[in-house]
PLY file of the C-alpha trace (Angstrom):
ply
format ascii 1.0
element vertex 122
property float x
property float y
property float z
element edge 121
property int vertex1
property int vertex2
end_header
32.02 8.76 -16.98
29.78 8.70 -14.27
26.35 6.53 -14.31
23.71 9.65 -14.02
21.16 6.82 -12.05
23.17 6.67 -9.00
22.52 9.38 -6.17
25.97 10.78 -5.52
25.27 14.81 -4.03
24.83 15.51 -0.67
21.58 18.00 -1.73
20.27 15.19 -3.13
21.05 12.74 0.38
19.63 15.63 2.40
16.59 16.91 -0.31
15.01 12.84 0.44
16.16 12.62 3.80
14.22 15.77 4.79
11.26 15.56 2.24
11.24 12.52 1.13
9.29 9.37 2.86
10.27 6.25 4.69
9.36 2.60 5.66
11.54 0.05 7.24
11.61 -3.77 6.71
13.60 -6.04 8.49
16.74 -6.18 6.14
16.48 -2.74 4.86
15.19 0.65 5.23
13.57 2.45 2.24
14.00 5.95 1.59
11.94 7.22 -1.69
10.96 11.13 -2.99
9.78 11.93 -6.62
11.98 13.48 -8.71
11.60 15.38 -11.74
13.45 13.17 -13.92
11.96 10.41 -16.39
14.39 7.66 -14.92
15.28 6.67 -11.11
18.17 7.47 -9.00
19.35 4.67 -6.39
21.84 4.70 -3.82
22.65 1.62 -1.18
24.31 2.68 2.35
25.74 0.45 4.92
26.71 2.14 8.06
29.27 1.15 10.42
26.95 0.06 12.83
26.17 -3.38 10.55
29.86 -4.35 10.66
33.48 -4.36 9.37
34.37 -3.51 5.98
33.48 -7.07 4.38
29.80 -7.03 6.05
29.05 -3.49 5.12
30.27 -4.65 1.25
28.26 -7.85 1.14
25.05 -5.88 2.34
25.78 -3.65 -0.15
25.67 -6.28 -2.81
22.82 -8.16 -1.85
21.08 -5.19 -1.74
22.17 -4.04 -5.34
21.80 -7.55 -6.61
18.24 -7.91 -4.91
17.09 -4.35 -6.52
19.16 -5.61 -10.21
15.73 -8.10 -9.95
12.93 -5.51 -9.65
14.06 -2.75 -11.35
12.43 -3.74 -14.64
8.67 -3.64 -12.27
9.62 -0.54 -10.60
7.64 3.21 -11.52
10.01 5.65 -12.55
10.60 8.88 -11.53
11.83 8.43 -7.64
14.67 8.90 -5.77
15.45 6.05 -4.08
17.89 4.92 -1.57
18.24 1.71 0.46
19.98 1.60 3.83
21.15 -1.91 4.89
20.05 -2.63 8.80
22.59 -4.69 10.58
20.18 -8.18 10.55
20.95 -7.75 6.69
24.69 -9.82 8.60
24.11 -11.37 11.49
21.70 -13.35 10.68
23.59 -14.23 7.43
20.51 -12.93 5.25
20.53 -14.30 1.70
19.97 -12.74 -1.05
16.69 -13.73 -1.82
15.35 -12.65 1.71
16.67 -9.48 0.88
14.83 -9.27 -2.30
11.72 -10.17 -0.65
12.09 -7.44 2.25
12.85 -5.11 -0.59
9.82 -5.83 -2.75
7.00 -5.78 0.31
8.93 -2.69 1.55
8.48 -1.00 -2.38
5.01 -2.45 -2.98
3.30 -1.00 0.15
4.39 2.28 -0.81
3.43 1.65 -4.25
6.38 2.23 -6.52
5.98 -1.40 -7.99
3.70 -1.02 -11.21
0.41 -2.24 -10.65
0.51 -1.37 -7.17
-1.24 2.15 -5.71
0.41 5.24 -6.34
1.41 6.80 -2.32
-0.41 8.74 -1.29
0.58 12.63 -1.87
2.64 14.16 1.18
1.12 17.53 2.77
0 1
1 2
2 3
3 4
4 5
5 6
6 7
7 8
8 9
9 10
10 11
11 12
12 13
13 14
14 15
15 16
16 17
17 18
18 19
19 20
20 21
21 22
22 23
23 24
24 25
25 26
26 27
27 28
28 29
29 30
30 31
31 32
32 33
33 34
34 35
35 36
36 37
37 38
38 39
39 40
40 41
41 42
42 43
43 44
44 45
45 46
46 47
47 48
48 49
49 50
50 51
51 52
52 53
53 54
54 55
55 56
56 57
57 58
58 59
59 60
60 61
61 62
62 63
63 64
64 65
65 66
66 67
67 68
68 69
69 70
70 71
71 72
72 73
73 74
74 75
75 76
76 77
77 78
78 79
79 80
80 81
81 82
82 83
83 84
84 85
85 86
86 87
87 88
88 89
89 90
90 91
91 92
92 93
93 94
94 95
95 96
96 97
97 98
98 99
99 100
100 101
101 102
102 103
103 104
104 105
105 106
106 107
107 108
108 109
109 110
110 111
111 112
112 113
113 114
114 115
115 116
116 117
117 118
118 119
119 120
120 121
């Protein structure tokens, strides 16, 4: 059975890419659009362009380990999707410099609770 938090079609990749908003950090790039749902959707990429196979998997964990942390401070309602930038591997990031890029990169756009809401697109 599949998990229905996890962004899997490609309407939904393109629907945030094109609508949705965006803010990089040094580890990771942060994709986020509000969806109609009462729970969030999350999806972590690692293109080829931050390494072989092994890299692109342990970016992929830090960065679901690092979110694992915040999720329970997070708003819900958003699409979210984290894309891993190749620094996230060469310079052997750890896991909680990940987390820290992550949170700065969710709190300035507000979708931490108790941070401001962002601010409505036109």
């Amino acid at each position: 059975m599949l998990k229905p938090d996890v962004l899997r079609d490609k309407r939904d990749f393109s629907a945030l890419y094109n609508k949705g908003r965006s803010t990089g950090g040094k580890y990771v790039v942060l994709f986020f659009r509000k969806n109609r749902l009462g729970f969030n959707r999350k999806a972590f990429l690692a293109s080829k362009k931050v390494g072989n196979s092994v890299k692109r998997n342990r970016a992929r964990r830090l960065m679901r380990e690092s979110y694992r942390g915040l999720e329970s401070s997070l708003l819900q309602g958003y699409d979210i999707l984290f894309i891993a930038r190749n620094t996230i591997t060469t310079g052997e990031a750890k896991c909680r410099d990940v987390g820290a890029s992550m949170r700065s990169l969710l709190s300035k756009n507000g979708l931490l609770s108790g941070a401001r809401p962002p601010a409505a697109r036109v």
